[in-house]
Structure formats: structure tokens, C-alpha cells
PQR file with spaces between the fields and no chain letter, atoms N, CA, C, O and H, PARSE charges and radii, in Angstrom:
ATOM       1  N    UNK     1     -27.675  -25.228   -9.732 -0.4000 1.5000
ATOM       2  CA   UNK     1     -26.827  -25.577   -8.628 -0.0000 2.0000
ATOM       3  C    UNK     1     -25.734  -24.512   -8.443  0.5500 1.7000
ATOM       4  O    UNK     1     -25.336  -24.282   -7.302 -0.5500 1.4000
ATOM       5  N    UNK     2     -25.327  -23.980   -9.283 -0.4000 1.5000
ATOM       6  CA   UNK     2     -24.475  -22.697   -9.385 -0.0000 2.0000
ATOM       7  C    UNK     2     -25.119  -21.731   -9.021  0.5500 1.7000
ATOM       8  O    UNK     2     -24.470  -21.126   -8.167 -0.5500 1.4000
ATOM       9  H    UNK     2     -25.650  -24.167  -10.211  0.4000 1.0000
ATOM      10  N    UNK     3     -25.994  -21.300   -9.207 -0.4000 1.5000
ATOM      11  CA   UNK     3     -26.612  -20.269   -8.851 -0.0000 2.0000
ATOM      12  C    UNK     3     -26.289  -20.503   -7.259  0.5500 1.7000
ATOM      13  O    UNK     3     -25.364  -19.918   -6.696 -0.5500 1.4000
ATOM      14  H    UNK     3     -26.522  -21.791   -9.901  0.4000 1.0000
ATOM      15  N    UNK     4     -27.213  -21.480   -6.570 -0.4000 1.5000
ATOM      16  CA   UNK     4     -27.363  -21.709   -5.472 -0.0000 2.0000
ATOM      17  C    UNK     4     -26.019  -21.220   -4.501  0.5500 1.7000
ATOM      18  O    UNK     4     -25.958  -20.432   -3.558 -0.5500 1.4000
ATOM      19  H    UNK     4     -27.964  -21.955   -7.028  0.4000 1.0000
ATOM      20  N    UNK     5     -25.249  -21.843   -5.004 -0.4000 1.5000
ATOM      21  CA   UNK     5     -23.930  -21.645   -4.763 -0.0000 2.0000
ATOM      22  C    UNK     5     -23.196  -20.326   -4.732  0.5500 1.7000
ATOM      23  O    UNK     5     -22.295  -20.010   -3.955 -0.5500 1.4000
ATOM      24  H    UNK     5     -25.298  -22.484   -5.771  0.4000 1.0000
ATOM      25  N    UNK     6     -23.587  -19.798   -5.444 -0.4000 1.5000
ATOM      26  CA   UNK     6     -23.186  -18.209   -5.135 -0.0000 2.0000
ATOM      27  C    UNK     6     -23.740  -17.495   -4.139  0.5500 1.7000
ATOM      28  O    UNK     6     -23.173  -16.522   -3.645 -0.5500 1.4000
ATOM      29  H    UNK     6     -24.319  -20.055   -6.075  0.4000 1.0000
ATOM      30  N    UNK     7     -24.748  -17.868   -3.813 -0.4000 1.5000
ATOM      31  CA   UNK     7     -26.123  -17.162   -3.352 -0.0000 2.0000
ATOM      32  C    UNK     7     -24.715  -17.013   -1.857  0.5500 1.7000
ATOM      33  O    UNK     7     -24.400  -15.947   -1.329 -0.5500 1.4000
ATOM      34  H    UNK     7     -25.210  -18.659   -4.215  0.4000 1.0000
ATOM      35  N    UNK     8     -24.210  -18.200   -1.552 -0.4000 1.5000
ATOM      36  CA   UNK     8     -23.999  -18.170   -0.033 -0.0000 2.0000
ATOM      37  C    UNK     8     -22.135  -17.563   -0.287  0.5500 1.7000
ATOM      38  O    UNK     8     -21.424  -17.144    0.627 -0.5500 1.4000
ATOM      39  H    UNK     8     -24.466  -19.066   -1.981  0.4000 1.0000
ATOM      40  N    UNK     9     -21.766  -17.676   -1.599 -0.4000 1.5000
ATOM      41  CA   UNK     9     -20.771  -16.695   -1.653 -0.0000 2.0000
ATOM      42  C    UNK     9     -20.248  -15.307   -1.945  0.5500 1.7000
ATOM      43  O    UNK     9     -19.131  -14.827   -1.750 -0.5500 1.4000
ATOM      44  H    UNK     9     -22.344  -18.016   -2.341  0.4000 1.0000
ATOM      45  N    UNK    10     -21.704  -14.621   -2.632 -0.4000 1.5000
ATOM      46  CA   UNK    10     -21.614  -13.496   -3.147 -0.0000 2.0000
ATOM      47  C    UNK    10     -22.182  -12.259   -1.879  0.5500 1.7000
ATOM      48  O    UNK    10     -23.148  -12.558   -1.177 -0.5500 1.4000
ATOM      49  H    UNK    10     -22.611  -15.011   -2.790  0.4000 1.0000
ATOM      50  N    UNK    11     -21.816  -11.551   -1.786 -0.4000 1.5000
ATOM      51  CA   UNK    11     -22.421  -10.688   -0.588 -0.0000 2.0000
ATOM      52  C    UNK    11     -23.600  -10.053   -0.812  0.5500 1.7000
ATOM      53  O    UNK    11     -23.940   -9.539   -1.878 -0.5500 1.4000
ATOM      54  H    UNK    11     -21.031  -11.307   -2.356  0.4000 1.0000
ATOM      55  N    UNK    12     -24.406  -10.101    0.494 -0.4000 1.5000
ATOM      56  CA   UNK    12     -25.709   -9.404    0.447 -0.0000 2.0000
ATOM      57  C    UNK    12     -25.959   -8.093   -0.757  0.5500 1.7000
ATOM      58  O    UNK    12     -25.173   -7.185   -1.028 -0.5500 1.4000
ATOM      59  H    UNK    12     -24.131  -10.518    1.360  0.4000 1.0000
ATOM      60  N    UNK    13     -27.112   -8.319   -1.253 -0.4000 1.5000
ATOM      61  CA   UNK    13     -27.789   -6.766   -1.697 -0.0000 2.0000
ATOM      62  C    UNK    13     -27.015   -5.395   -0.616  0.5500 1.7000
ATOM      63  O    UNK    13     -26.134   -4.542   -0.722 -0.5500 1.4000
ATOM      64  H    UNK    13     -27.750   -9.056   -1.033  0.4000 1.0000
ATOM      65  N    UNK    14     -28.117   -5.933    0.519 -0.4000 1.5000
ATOM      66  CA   UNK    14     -27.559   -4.864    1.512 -0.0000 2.0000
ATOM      67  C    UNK    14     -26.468   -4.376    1.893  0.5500 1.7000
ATOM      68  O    UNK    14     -26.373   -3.181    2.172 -0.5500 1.4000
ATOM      69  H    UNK    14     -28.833   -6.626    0.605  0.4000 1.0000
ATOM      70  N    UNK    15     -25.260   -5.382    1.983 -0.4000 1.5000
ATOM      71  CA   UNK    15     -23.852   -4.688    2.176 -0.0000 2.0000
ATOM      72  C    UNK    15     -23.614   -4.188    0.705  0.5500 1.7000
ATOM      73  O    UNK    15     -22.926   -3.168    0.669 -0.5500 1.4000
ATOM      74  H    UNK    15     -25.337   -6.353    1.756  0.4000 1.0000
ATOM      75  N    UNK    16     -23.999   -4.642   -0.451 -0.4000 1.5000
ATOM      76  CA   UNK    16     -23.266   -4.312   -1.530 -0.0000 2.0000
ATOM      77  C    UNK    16     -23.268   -2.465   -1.476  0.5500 1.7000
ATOM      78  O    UNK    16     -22.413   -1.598   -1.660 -0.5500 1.4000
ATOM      79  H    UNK    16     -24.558   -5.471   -0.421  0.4000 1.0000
ATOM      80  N    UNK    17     -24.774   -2.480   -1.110 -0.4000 1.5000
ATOM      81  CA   UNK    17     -25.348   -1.255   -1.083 -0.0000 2.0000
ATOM      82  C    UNK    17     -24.805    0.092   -0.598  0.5500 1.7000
ATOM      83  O    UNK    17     -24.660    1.174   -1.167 -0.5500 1.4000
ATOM      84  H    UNK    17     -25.468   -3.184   -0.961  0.4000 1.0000
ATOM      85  N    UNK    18     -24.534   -0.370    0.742 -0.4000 1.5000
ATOM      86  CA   UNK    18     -24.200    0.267    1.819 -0.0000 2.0000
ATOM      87  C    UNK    18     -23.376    1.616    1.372  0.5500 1.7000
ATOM      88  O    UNK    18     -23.778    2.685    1.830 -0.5500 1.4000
ATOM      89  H    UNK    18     -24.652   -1.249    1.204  0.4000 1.0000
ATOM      90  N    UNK    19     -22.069    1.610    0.364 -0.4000 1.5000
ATOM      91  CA   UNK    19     -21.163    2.678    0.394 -0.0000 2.0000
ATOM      92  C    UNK    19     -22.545    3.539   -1.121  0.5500 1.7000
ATOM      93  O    UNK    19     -22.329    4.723   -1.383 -0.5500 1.4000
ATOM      94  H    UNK    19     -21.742    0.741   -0.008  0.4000 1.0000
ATOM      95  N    UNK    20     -23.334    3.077   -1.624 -0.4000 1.5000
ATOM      96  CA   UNK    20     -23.927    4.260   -2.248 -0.0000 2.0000
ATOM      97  C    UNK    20     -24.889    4.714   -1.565  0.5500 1.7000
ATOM      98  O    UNK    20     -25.298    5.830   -1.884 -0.5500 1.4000
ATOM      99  H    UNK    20     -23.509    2.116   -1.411  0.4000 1.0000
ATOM     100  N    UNK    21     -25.433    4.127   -0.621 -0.4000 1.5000
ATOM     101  CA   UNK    21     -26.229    4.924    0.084 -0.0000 2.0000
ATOM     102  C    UNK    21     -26.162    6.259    1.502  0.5500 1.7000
ATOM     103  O    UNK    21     -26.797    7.216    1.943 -0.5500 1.4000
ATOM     104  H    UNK    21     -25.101    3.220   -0.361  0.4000 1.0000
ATOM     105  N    UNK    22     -24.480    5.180    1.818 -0.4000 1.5000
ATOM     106  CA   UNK    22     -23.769    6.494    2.575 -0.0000 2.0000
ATOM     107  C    UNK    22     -23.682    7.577    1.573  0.5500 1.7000
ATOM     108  O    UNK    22     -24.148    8.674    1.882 -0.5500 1.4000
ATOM     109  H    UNK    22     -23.963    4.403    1.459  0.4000 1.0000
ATOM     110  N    UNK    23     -23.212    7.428    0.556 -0.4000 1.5000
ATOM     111  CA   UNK    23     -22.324    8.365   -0.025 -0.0000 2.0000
ATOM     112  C    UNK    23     -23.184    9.525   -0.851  0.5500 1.7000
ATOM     113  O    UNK    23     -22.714   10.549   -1.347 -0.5500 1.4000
ATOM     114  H    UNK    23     -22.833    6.538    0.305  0.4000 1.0000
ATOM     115  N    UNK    24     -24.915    8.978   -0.868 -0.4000 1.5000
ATOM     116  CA   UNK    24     -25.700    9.775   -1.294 -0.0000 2.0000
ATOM     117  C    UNK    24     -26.592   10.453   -0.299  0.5500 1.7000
ATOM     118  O    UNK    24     -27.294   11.463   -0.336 -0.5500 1.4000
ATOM     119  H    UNK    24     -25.297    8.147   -0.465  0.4000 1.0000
ATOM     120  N    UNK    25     -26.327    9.571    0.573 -0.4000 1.5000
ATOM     121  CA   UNK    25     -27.513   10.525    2.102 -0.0000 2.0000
ATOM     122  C    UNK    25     -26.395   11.156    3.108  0.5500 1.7000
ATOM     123  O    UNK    25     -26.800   12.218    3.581 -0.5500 1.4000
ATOM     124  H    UNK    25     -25.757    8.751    0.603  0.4000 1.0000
ATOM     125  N    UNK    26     -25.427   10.879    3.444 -0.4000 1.5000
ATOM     126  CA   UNK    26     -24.622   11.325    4.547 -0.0000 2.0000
ATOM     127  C    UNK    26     -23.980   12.988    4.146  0.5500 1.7000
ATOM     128  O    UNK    26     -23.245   13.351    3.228 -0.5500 1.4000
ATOM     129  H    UNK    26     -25.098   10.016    3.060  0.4000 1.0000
ATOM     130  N    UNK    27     -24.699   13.840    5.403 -0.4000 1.5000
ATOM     131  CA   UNK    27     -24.717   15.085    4.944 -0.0000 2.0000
ATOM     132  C    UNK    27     -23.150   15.724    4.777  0.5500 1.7000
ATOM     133  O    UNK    27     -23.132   16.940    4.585 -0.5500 1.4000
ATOM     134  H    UNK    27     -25.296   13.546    6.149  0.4000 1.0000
ATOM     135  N    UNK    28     -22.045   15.148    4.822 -0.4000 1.5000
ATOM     136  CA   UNK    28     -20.810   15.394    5.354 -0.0000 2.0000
ATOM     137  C    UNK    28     -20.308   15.296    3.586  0.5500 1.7000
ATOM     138  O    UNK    28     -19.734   16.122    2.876 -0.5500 1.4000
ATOM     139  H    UNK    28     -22.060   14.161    4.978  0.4000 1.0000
ATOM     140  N    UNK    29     -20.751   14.090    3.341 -0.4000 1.5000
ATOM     141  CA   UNK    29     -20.403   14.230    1.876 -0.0000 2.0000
ATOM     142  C    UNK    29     -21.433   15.225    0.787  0.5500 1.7000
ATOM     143  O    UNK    29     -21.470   15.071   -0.434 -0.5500 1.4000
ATOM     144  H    UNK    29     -21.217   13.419    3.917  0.4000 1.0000
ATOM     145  N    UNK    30     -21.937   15.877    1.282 -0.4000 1.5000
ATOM     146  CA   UNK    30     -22.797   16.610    0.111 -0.0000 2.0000
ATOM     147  C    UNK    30     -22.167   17.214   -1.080  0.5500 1.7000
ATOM     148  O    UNK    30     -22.451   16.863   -2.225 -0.5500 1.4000
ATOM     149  H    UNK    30     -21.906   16.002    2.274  0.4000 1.0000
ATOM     150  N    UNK    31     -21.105   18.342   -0.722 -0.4000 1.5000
ATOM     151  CA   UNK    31     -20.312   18.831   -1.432 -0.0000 2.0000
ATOM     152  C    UNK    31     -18.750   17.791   -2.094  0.5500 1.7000
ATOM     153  O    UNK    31     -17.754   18.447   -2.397 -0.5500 1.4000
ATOM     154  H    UNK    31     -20.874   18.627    0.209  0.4000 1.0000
ATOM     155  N    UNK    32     -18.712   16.427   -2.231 -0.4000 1.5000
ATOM     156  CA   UNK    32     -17.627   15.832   -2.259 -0.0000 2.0000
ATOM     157  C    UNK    32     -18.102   14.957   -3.883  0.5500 1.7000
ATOM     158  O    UNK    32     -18.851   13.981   -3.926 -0.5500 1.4000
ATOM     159  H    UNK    32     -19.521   15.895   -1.985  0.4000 1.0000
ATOM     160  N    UNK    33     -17.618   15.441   -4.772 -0.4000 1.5000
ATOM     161  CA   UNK    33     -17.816   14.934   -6.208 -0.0000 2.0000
ATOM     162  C    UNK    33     -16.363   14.333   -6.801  0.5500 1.7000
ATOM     163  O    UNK    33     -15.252   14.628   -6.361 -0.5500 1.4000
ATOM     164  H    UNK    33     -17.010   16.235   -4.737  0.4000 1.0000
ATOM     165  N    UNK    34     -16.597   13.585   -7.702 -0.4000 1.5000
ATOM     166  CA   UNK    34     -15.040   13.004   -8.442 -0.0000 2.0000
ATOM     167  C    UNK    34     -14.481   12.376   -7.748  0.5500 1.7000
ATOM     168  O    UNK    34     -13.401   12.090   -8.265 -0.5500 1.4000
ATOM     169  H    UNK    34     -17.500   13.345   -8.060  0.4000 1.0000
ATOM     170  N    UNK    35     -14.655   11.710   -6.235 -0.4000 1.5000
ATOM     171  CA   UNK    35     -13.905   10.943   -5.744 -0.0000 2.0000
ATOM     172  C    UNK    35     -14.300    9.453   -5.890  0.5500 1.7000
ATOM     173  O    UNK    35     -15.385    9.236   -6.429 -0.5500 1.4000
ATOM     174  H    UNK    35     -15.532   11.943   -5.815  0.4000 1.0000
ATOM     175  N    UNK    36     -13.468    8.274   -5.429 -0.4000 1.5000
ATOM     176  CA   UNK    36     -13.438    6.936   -5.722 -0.0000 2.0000
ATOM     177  C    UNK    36     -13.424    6.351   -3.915  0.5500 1.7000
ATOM     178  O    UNK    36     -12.594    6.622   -3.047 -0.5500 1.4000
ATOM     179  H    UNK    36     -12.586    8.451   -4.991  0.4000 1.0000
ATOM     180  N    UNK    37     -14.457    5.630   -3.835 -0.4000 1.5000
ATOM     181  CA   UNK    37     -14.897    5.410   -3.003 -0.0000 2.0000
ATOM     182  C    UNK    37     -15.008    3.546   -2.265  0.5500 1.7000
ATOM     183  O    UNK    37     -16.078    2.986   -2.504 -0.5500 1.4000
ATOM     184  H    UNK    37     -15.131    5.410   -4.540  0.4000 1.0000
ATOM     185  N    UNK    38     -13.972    2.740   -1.465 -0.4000 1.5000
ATOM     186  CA   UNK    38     -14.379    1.165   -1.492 -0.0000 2.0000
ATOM     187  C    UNK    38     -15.983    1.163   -0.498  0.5500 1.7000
ATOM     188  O    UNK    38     -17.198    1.320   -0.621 -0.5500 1.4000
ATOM     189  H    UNK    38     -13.103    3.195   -1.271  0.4000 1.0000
ATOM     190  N    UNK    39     -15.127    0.921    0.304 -0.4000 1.5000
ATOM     191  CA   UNK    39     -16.108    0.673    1.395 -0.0000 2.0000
ATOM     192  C    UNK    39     -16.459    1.866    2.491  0.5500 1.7000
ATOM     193  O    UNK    39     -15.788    2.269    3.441 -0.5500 1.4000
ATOM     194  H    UNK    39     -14.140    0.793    0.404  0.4000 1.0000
ATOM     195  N    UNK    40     -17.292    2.131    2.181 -0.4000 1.5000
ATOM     196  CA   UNK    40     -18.454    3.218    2.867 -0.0000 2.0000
ATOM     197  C    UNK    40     -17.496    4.519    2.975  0.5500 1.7000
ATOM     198  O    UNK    40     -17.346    5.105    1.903 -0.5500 1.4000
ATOM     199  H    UNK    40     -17.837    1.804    1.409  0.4000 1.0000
ATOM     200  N    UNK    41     -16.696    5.169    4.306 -0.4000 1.5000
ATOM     201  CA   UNK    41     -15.838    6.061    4.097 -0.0000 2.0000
ATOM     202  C    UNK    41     -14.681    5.827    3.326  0.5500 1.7000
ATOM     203  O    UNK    41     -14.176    6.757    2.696 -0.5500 1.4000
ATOM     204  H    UNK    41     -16.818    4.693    5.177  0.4000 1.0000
ATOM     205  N    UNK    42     -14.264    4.838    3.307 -0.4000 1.5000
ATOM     206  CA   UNK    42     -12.652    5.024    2.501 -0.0000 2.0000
ATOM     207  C    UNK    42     -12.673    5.083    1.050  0.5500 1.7000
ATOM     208  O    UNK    42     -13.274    4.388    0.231 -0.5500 1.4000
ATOM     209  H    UNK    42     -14.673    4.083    3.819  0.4000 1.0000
ATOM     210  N    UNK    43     -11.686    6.315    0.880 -0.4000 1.5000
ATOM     211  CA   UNK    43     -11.639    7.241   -0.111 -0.0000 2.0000
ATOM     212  C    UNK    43     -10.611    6.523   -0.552  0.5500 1.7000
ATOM     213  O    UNK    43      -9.716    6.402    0.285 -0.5500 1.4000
ATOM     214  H    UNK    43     -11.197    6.880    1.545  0.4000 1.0000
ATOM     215  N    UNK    44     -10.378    5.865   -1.850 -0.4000 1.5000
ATOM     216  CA   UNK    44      -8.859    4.985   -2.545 -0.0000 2.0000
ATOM     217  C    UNK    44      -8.948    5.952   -3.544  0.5500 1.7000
ATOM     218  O    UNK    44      -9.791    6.822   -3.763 -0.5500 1.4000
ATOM     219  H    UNK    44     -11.105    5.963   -2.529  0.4000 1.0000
ATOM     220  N    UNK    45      -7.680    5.559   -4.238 -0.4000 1.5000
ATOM     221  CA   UNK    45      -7.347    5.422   -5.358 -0.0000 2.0000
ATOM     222  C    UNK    45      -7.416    4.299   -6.681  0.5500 1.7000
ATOM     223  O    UNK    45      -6.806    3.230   -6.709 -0.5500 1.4000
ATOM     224  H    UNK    45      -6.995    4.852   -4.061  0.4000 1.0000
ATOM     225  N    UNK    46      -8.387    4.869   -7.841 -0.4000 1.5000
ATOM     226  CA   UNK    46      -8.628    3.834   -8.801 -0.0000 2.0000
ATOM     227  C    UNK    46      -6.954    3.155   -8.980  0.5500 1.7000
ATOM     228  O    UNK    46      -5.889    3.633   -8.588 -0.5500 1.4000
ATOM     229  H    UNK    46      -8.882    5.738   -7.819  0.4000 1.0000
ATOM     230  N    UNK    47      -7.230    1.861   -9.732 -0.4000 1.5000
ATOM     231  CA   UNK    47      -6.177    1.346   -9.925 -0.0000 2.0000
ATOM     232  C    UNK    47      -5.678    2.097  -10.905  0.5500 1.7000
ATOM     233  O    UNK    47      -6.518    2.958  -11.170 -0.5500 1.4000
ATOM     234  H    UNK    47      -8.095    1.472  -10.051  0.4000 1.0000
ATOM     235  N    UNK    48      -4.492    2.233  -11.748 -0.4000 1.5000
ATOM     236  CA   UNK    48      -4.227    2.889  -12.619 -0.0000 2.0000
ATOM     237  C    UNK    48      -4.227    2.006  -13.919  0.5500 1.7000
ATOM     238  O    UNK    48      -4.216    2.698  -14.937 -0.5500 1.4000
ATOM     239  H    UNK    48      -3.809    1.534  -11.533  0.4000 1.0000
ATOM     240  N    UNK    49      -4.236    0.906  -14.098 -0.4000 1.5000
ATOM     241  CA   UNK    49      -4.370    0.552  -15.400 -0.0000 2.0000
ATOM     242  C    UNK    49      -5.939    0.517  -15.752  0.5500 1.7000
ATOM     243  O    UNK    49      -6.286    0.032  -16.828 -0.5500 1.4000
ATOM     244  H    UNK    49      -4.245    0.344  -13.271  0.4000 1.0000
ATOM     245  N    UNK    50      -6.754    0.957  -14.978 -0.4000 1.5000
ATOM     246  CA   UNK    50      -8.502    1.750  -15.211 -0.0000 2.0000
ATOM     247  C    UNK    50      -8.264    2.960  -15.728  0.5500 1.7000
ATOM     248  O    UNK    50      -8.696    3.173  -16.861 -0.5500 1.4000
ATOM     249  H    UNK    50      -6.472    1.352  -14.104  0.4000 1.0000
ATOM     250  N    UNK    51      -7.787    3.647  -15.272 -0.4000 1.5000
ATOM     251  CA   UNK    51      -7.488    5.235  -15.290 -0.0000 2.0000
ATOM     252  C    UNK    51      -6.533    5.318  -16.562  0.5500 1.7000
ATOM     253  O    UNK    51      -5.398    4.851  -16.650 -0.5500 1.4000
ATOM     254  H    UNK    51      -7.436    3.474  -14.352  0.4000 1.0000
ATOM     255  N    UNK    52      -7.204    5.972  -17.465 -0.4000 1.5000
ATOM     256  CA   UNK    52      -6.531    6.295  -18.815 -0.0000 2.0000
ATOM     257  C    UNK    52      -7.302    6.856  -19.991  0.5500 1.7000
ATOM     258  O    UNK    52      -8.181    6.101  -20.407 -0.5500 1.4000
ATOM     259  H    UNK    52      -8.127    6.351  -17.394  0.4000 1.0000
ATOM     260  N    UNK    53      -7.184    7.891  -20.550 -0.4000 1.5000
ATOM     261  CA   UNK    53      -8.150    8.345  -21.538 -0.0000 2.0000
ATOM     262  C    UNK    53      -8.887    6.752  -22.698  0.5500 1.7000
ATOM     263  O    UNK    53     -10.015    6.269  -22.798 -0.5500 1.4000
ATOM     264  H    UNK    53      -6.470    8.504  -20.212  0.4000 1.0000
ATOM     265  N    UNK    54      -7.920    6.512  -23.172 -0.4000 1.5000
ATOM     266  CA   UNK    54      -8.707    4.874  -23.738 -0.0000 2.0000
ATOM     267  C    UNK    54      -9.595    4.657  -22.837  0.5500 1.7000
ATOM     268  O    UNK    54     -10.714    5.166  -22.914 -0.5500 1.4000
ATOM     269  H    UNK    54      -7.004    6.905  -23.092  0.4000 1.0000
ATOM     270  N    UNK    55      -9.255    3.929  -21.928 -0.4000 1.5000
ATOM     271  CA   UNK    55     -10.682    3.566  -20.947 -0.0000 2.0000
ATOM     272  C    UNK    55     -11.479    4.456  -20.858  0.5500 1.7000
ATOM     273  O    UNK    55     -12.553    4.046  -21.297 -0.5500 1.4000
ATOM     274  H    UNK    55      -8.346    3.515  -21.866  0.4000 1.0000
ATOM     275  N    UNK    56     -11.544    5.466  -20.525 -0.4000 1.5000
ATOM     276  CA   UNK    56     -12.666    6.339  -20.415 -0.0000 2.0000
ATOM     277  C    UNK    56     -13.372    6.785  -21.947  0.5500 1.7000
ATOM     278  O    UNK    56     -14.369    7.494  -22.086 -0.5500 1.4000
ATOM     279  H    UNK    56     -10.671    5.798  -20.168  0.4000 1.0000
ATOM     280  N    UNK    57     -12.888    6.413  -22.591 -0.4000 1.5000
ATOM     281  CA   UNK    57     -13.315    6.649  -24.074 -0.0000 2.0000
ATOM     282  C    UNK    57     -14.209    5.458  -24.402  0.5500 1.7000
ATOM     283  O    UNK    57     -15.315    5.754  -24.856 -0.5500 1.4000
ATOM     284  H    UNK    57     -12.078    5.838  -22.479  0.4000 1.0000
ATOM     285  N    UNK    58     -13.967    4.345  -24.275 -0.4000 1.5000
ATOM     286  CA   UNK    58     -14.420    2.917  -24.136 -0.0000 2.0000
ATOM     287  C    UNK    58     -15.677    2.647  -23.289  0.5500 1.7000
ATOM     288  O    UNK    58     -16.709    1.993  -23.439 -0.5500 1.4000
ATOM     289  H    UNK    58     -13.069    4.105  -23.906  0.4000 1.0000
ATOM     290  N    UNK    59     -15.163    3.405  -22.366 -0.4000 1.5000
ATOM     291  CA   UNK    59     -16.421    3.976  -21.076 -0.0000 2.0000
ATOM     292  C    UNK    59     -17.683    4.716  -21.758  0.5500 1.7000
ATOM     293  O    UNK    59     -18.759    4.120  -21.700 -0.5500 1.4000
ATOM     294  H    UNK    59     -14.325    3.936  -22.243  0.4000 1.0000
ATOM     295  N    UNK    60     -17.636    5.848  -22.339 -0.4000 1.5000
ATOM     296  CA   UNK    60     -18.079    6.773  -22.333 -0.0000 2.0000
ATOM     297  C    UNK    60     -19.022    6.275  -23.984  0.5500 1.7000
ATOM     298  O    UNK    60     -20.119    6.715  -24.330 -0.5500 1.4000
ATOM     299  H    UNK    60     -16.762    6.332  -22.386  0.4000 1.0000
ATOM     300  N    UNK    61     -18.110    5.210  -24.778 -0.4000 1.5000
ATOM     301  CA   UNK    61     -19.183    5.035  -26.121 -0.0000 2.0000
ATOM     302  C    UNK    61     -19.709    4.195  -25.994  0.5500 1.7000
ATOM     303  O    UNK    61     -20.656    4.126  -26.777 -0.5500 1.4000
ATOM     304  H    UNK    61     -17.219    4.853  -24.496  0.4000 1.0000
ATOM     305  N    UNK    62     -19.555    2.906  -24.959 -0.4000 1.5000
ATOM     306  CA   UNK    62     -20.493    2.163  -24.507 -0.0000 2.0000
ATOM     307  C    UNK    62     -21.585    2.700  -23.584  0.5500 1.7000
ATOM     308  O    UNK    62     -22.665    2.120  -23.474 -0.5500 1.4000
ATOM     309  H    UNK    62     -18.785    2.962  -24.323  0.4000 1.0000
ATOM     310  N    UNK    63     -21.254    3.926  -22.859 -0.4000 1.5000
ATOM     311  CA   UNK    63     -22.837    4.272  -22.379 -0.0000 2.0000
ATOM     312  C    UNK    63     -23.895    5.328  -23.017  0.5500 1.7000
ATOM     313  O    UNK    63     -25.019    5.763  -22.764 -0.5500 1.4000
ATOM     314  H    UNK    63     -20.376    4.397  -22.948  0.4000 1.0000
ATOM     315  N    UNK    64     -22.401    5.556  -24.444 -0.4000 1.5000
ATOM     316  CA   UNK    64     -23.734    6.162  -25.632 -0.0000 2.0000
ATOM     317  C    UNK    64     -24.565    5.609  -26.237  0.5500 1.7000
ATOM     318  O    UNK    64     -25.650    6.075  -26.583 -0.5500 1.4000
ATOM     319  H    UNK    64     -21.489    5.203  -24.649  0.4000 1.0000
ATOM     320  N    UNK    65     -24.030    4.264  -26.483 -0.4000 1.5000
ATOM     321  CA   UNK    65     -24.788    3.039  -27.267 -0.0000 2.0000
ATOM     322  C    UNK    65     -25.865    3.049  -26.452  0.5500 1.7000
ATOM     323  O    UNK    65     -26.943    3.506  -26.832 -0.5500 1.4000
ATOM     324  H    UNK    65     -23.148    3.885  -26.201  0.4000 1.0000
ATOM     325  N    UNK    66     -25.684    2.560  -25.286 -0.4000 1.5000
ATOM     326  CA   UNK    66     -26.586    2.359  -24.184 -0.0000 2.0000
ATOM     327  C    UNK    66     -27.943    2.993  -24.469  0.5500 1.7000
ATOM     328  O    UNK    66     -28.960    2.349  -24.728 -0.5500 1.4000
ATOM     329  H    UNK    66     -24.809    2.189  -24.977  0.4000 1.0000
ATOM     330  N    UNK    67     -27.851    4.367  -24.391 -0.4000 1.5000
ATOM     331  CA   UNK    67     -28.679    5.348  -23.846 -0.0000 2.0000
ATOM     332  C    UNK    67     -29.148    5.683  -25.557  0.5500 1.7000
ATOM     333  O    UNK    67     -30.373    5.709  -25.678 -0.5500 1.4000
ATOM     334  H    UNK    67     -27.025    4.889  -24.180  0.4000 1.0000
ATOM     335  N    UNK    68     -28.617    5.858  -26.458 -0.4000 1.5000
ATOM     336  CA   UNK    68     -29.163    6.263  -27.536 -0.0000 2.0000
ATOM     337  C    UNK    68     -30.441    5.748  -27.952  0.5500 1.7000
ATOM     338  O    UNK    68     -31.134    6.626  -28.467 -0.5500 1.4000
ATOM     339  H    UNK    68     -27.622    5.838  -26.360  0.4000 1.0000
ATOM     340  N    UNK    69     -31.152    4.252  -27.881 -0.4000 1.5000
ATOM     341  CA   UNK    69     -32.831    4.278  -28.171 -0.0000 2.0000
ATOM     342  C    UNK    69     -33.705    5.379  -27.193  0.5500 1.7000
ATOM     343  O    UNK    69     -34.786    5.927  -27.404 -0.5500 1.4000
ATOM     344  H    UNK    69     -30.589    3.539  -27.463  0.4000 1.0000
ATOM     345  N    UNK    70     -32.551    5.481  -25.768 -0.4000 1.5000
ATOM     346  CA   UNK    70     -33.965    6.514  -25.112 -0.0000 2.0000
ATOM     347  C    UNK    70     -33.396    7.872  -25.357  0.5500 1.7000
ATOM     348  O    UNK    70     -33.309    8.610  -24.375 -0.5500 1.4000
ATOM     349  H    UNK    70     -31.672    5.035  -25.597  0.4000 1.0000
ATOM     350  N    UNK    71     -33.076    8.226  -26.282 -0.4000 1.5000
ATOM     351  CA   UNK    71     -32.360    9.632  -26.317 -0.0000 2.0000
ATOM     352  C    UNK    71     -33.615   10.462  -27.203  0.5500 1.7000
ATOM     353  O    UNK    71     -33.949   11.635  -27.036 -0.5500 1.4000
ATOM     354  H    UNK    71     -33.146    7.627  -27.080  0.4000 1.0000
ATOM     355  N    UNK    72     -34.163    9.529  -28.137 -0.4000 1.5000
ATOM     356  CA   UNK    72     -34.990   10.253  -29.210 -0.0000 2.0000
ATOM     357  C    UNK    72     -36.286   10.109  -28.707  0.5500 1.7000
ATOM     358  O    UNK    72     -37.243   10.581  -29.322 -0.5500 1.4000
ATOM     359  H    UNK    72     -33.892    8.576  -28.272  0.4000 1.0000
């Protein structure tokens, strides 16, 4: 019943989609790397309590864990 329930509150696949698929086909951005991106063009700023070497450290050994069975 929860499930169900989300279904009509959570937003489409398709909109979710939308700003990575601009942001990987639209020829305007080809050359545009390292930026933070909401909705389709608008360019924000991460929040700053994201932004911090800890976090990105935290970031970065959880997607070693990750990836390490397919590494070998």
C-alpha cells in the first residue's frame, strides 16, 4: 500500500531523467565539466555542508568498496 502510494507522489522516471540527459546530449554543454546542475539548465551551487573534504573522502571509499569485486 506504500508503495502504491508513492507511485502517485514520487516523480516520473522521465522527468527525473530529463537534466542527465540534457546535460549529456545538448551540444552547448559539451565542453562544461565540474559543474552542479538542478533542473535541466540551472547551474546551483552544492549546499555547503555536502561540500567538504570529509564528505568527499566518505564519497570516494564508499565507491571503492563498491567497485572493488569488479576491479580484479
Amino acid at each position: 500500500m506504500i508503495f502504491k502510494l508513492a507511485l502517485y507522489v514520487m516523480p516520473k522516471p522521465e522527468f527525473g531523467a530529463r537534466t542527465s540527459i540534457y546535460l549529456a546530449t545538448a551540444p552547448e554543454m559539451e565542453n562544461v565539466s565540474g559543474k552542479f546542475f538542478g533542473n535541466k539548465k540551472n547551474e546551483e551551487t552544492p549546499s555547503q555542508k555536502y561540500y567538504s573534504v570529509e564528505n568527499e573522502q566518505i564519497v570516494w571509499d564508499y565507491c571503492m568498496e563498491t567497485v572493488k569485486p569488479y576491479l580484479n
